[in-house]
N, C-alpha and C positions, 0 to 999 in steps of 0.2 A: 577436704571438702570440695575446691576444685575440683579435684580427680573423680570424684563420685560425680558431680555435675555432668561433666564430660562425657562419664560413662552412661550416666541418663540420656544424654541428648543425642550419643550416638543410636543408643539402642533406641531414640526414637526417631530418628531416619533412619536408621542403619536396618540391621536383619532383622530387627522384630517389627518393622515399619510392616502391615499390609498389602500386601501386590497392587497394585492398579491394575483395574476391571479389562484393561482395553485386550488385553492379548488372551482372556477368555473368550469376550464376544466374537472378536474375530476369529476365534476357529469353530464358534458354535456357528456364525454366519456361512463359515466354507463349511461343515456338515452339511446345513440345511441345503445350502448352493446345492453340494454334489447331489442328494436326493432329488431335487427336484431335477436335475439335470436327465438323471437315472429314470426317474418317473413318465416326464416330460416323453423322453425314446421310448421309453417302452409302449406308453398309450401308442405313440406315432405308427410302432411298427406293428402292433399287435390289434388295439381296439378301434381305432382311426383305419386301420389298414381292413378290418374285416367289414366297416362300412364303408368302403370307398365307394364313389359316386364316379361310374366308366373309369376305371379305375384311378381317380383325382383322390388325393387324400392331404388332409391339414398341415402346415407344418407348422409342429408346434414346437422344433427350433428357434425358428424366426418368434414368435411369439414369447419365448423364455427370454431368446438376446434381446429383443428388444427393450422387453417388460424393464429388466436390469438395467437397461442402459439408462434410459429415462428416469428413471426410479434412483437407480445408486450415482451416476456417473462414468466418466468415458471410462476410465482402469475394472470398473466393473463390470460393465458391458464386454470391454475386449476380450474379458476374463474367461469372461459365460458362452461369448461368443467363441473361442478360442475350443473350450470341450465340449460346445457342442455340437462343434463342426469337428473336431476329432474324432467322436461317436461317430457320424456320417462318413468319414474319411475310412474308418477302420473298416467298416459292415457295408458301406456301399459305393464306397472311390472307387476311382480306376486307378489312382496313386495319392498316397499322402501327402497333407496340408491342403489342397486344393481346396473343401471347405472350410475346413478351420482358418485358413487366412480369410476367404469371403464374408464369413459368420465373424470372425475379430474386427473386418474394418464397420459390420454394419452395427454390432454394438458400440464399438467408438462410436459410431457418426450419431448412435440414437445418444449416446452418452450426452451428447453436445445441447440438449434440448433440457437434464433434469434440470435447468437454471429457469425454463420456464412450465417445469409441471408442476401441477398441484393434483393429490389425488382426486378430487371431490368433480374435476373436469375428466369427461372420459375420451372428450373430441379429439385431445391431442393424440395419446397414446391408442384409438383408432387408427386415426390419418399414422401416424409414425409406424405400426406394425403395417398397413397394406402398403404402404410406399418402399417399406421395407423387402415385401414377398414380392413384388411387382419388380423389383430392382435385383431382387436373386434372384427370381426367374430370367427374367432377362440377360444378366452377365453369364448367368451358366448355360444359356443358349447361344451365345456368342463364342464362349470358351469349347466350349462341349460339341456341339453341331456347327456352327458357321465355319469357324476357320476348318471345317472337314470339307468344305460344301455344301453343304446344306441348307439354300436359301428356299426355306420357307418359316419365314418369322410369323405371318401373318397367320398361317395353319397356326402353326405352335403356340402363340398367344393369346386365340382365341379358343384355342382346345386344352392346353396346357397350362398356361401364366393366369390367364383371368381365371379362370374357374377354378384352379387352386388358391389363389389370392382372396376370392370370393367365399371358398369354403373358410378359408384361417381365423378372415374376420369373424365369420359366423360361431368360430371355435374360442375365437378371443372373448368376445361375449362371455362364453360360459368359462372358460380357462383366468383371464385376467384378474378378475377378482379375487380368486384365489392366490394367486404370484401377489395382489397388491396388500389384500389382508396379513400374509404371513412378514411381510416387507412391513408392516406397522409394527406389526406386534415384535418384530427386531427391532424396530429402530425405540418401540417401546421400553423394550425389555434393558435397551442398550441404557435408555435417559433415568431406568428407574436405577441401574446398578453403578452410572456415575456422579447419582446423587448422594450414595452411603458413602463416598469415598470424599466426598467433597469437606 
């Protein structure tokens, strides 16, 4: 009688226990991640690229890393930030890593801020994407052109940095919501599938 007990309670922690939910969502969440990564480049190079404005156009890198940062936290931000500065590295470096380390530390740094987002506030994640573009423009003007020679910051940031910063926001508008919507309906999907297991 023991013995059969035993066998009961193995098999009900043991192999015939149910999996926990968590190592599903988390590879549904890196699907969607990659997509939207995929997505994200493509608009940039293709439908953003054939409106460009003297030829300024969005980046709606900065706007994925940041969305993520804020939204998931810093390991997620770096994440995002990581490929989707490898995309940029591959198709338009002059040598690898250069922006995927720039794009990893600016999702870290948005990372630092989901302690005080709430979605329903749009100011923050505003302010945090154009501080964002304003700040990769910048370092990659200093990286890129300064240390070449090339002092003219004030040309470049008034032709260059602002007016692409200016465009992103305008692009976050209509892009954000959609990064924010698809980020509930995960964290949705995640609270309904840890509740059967409960």
């Amino acid at each position: 009688m023991k013995d059969m007990d035993a066998s009961a309670l193995h098999m009900g922690n043991g192999a015939g226990q149910t999996p926990k939910p968590e190592g599903e969502f988390l590879m549904l969440r890196k699907v969607i991640s990659a997509i939207l990564i995929i997505l994200f480049f493509v608009l940039q190079c293709s439908v953003f690229d054939s409106i460009a404005f003297a030829g300024i156009i969005p980046n709606l890198m900065i706007i994925l890393t940041s969305s993520f940062g804020f939204m998931c936290g810093e390991r997620e931000g770096l994440l995002i930030g990581f490929f989707c500065g490898l995309l940029n590295d591959i198709f338009f470096g002059s040598f690898l890593g250069f922006y995927a380390l720039l794009l990893m530390y600016i999702g870290y740094l948005n990372g630092k801020f989901s302690r005080i987002f709430y979605p329903e506030d749009i100011r923050l994640p505003l302010a945090l994407i154009i501080v964002s573009d304003l700040s990769y423009g910048i370092i990659c003007y200093i990286l890129t052109f300064m240390l070449r020679g090339k002092f003219q910051f004030a040309y470049y940031f008034v032709h260059v940095i602002l007016p692409e910063a200016l465009y992103t926001i305008v692009v976050t508008l209509l892009l954000y919501p959609l990064v924010l919507n698809i980020n509930k309906k995960l964290e949705a999907w995640e609270k309904r599938r840890a509740q059967k297991f409960v």
